[in-house]
N, C-alpha and C positions, 0 to 999 in steps of 0.2 A: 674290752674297752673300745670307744668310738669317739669318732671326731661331732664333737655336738656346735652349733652355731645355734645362740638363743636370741631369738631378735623380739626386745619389747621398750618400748618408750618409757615406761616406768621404770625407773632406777633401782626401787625395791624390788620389785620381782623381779629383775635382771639378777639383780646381787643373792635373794635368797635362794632361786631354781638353780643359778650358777653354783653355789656350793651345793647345796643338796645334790645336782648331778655329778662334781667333783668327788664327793663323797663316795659313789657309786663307782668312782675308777675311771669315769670319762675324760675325754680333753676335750674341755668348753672355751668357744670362743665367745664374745657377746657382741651385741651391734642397738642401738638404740633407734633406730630407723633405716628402710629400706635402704637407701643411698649408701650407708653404711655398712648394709649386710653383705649387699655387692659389691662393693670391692672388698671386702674378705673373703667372698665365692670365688674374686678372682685370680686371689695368691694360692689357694687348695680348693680341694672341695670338700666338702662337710658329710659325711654319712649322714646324721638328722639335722635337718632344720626344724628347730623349734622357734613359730612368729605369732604374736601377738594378729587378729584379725583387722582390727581397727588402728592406725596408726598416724600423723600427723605425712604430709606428703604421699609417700606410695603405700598404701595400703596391704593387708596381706593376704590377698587375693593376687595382687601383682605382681608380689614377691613371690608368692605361687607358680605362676607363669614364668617370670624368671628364672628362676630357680632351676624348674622342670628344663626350659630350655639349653640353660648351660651343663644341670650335669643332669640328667636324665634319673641316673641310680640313686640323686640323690632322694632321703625320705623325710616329708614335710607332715610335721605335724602342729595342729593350729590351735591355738590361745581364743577363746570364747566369751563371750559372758551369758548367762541364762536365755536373755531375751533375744540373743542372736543365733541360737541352734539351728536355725533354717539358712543362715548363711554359713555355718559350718558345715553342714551336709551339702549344701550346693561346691563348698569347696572341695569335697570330697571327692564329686562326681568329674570334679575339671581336674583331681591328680593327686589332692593329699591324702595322708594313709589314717587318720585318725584326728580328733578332736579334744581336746581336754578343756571345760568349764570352769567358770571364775564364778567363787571363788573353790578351789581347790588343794587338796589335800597331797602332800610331796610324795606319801603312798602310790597314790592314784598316777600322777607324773611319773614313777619309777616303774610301774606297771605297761604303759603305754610306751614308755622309750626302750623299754626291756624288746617290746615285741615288734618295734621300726627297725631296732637293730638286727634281729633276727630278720627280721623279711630287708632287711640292706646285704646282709649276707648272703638271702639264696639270690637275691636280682644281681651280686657281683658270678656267682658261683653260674649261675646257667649263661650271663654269657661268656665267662669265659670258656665254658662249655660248646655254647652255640661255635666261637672266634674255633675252638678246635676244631668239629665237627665241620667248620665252613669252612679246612683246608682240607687240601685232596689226601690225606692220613689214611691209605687205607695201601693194597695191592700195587696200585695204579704209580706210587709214588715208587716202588722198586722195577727200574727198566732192566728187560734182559728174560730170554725163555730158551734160554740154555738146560741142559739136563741140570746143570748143579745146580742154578736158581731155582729149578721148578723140585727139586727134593729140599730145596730153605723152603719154597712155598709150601708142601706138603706139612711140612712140622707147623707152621704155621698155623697150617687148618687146624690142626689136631689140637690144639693147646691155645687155639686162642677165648675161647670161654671157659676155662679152669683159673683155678686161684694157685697153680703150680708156678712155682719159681724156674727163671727160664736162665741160663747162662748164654751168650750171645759173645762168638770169637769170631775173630779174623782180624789182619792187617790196619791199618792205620788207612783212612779215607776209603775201605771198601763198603759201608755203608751198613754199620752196625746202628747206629739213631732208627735209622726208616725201616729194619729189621722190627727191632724195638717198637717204633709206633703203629707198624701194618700188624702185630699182634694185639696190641692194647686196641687200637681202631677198627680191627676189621670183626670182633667180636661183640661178646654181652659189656664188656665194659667200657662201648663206646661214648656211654653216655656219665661215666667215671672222669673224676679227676685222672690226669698224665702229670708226671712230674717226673723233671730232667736234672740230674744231678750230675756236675762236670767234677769228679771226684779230684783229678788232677792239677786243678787251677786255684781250689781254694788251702789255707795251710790246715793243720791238724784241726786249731784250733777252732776256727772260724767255720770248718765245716762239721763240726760237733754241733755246732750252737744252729746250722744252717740244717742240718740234718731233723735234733732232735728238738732243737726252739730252746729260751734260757726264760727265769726269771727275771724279773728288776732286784738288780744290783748281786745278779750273780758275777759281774766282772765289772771291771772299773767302767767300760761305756755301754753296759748294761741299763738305760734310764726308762726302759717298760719292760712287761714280758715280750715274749716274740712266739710266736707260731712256728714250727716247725715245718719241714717239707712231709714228713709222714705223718703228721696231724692235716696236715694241709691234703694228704692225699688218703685218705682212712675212705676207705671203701673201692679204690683204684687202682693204680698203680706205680711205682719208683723207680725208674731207670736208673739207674747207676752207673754213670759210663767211666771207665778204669776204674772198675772196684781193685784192681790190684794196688794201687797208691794207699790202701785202705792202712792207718797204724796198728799195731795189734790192740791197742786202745779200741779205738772203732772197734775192727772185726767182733771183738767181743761185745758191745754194745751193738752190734747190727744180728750179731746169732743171738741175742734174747730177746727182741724183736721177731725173729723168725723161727724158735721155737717156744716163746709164750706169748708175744703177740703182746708184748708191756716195756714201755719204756718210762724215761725220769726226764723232764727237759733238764738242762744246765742248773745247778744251782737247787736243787728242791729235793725233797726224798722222798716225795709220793710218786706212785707210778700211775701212768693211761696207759689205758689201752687204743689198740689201733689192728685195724684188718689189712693189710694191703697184700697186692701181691709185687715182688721185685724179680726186674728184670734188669740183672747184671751185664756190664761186658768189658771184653781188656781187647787188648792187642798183645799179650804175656804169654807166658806160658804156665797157667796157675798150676797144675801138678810139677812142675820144677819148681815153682813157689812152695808148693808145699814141702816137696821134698828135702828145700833148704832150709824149711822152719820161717820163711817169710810170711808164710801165708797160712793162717790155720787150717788145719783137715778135715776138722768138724764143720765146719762153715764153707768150705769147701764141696763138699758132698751137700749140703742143704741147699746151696743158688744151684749147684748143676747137677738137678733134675732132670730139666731136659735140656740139651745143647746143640745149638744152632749154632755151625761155622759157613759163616759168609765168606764166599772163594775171593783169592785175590782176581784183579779183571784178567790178569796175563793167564787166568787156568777159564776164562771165557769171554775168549777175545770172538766169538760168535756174539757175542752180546754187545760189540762194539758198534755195527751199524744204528742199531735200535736207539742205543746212549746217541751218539751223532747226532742222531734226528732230533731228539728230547731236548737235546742243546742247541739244536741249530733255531728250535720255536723259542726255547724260552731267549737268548741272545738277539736275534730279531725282533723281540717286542723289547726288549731292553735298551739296544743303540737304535733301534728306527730305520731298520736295516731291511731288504727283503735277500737272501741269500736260501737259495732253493735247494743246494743240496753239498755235498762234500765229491768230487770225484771219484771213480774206483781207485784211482793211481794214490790218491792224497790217503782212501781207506787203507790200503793196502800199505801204507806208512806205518800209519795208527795199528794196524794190525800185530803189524814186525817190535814196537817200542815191548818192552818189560814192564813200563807204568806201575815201577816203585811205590808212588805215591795212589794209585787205583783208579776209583773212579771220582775222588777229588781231585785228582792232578790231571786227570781229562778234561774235566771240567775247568780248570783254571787255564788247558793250554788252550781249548777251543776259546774262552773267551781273548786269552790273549791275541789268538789267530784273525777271531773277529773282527778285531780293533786296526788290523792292518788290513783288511780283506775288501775293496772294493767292486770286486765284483759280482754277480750272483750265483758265480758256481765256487765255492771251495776247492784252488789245486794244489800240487804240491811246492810250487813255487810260496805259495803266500804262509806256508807251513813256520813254527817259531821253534826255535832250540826247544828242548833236544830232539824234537821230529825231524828237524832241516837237517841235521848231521846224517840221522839215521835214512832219510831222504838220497843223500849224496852216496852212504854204501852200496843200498840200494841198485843205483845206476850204475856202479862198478864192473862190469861184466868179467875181466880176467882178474885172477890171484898176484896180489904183488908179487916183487920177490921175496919169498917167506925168510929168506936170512934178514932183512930188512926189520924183522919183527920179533917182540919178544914170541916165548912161544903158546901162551893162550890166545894172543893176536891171530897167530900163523896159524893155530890149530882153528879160530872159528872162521876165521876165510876157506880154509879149506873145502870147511863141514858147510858153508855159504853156495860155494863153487858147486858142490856136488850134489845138494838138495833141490837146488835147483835143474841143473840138467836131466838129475832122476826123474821126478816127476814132469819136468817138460816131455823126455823121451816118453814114460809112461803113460799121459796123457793122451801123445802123438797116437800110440802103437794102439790105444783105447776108443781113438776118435771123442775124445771129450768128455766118455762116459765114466765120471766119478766115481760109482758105484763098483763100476767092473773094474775100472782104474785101485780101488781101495781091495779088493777081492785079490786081485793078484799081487799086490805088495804085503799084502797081509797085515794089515793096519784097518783099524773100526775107522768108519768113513767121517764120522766126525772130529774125530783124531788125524786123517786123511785132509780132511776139508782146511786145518786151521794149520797144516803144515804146508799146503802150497800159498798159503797167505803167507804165512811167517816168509819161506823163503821166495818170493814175489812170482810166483810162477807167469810168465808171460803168455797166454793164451789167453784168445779173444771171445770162446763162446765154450760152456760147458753144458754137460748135460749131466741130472739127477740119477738117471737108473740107464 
């Protein structure tokens, strides 16, 4: 079905093409002259315009031009009479898609609106294609070259041109979406539909219908069919983000989909077909779902093919300058800011936090930091809860007195007090050198490296090897 606008001064043809395209499932506006048709162009826009050429006032050559320039996608097909064929084809050549002659047979109109709407659907379909492809969706958009990111990137490579179902875990804000897109993106199906499904936010119902699309008047405000999102992405791919919200309803309408590749919209009992590939992910722990019977097992084992766990930031807090920086351009063009860098003292904050919330809650604290931050260096002074508190232990140089504290208090001052002096002294005894420093404590040097962050180690110059 399509949104038709039929613009012609003649009241008979307006009323007979009007049903004849009703007939056909469309929703017809009509407009008896130019002046007319625009302001119904201006409350929606119209997939075809269908206009008479010759018309009292503006003409439909102008309506042409109009048209074109408010909605570009939309598609203008023109009303003729025998002796004006040469200004049909000249309309042609300035932007419309076809011509249909007077007098003419409702055939012949069914034919031609059949094939405006198909070509209105690939000029929506490529650019929302293009709007994809024209954001940076690829690698580029996950920061961080830490060993664990660069084994997510590894799996990456390998699966991103297959039709394999990918399961996608980690924590809450560590960046399962840009997981998810840098597969679908950086492969053969970049040039595929993407479709994001926020399984959590809609209820059973509603994301049934959003899922698989309904018929007209499969539910009381059912009043057309609907499209589906895996109709919508047949040939691509469907992210699924918290497939564990999924009902056992669903589940089982999503494994017949993934082992026969046919589904029912709402309401109808024929089946389609559809190709896509899905990529799931939770923040769960789906084998405890299964194990509880929450979560089917057969469906289970079909999304997790292959699985990508995206680290929380605190297991790559090496990956925290890189983010900094990412944030510090994209915030700078945001408030009109010019702020050059973060301090080592302020990193080394950032370094020590847990960052529960990952690399979403870095992001929200850097922008909140922003907002206070008038100078062009980022320190730890301009730092916002909860980095300011942890800023303040930080500076703490002696152990309270541990009776003063319960005792997981007492016990991580302790383990605070003595991290640090370890690797100061060892450091010392080292001359700076990292490498031979991590050799004699017997800790892998990148294991080494993010432990003298953690516990603020005070030394002014280090060296690699």
């Amino acid at each position: 079905m399509a949104t038709i606008l039929l613009v012609d001064d003649e009241k008979r043809i307006r009323e007979g093409v009007s049903r004849a395209l009703k007939a056909m499932g469309h929703d017809v506006a009509t407009a008896a002259d130019g002046a007319e048709a625009l302001d119904t162009m201006a409350e929606r826009e119209p997939d075809v315009v269908i206009t008479d050429l010759f018309m009292p006032g503006m003409d439909g050559m102008q309506l042409l031009a109009a048209a074109k320039e408010r909605h570009p996608r939309s598609v203008v097909i023109i009303f003729t009479g025998r002796g004006t064929i040469e200004s049909a084809v000249s309309a042609i050549k300035d932007g419309a898609f076809d011509y249909i002659t007077k007098p003419f047979n409702l055939d012949a109109v069914e034919v031609v609106v059949n094939r405006a709407v198909a070509h209105r659907k690939l000029l929506v379909e490529n650019a929302s294609l293009k709007d994809q492809i024209g954001r940076a969706n690829s690698y580029e958009n996950i920061i961080g070259g830490s060993e664990t990111m660069r084994d997510v990137y590894r799996v990456i490579d390998r699966i991103k041109d297959t039709w394999t179902n990918v399961l996608v875990t980690g924590e809450s804000g560590s960046g399962k979406e840009l997981v998810a897109r840098a597969v679908h993106f950086s492969g053969a199906f970049k040039h595929k539909p993407f479709v994001t499904v926020d399984c959590a936010s809609l209820s059973e119902n509603l994301l049934e219908s959003e899922l698989f699309g309904h018929v007209k008047g499969a539910f009381t405000s059912a009043h057309r069919d609907k499209t589906g999102y895996f109709e919508t992405a047949d040939g691509g791919t469907v992210f699924l983000d918290e497939i564990a919200e999924f009902s056992s309803h669903l589940q089982t309408r999503l494994l017949r989909v993934i082992q026969e590749g046919e589904f029912s919209r709402v309401g109808e009992t024929a089946s389609r077909r559809v190709k896509v590939r899905i990529i799931a992910a939770t923040n769960r722990n789906l084998e405890q779902a299964v194990r509880s019977g929450a979560f089917r097992e057969d469906l289970f084992y079909r999304l997790n093919v292959i699985s990508i766990n995206v680290p929380p930031l605190r297991k790559r807090i090496e990956d925290i300058p890189d983010l900094v920086e990412f944030f510090l351009s994209k915030f700078n063009k945001k408030f009109g800011k010019n702020i050059s860098s973060v301090s080592s003292d302020a990193l080394a904050v950032f370094a020590e936090y847990d960052w529960p919330g990952n690399v979403r809650e870095l992001e929200n604290l850097m922008e909140r930091t922003f907002i206070f931050c008038d100078d062009d260096v980022m320190r730890v002074h301009h730092l916002q809860e909860p980095l300011k508190t942890i800023a303040g232990l930080a500076k703490t140089e002696a152990v309270p007195d541990l009776t003063d504290l319960n005792y997981k208090d007492a016990k991580e001052a302790v383990i605070r007090r003595f991290g640090r002096e370890y690797f100061e002294e060892l450091l010392e005894k080292c001359e700076g050198n990292i490498s031979e420093a991590a050799r004699r404590s017997g800790i892998d040097r990148g294991c080494f490296y993010r432990l003298i962050k953690k516990f603020n180690v005070d030394k002014p110059e280090y060296t690699q090897e």
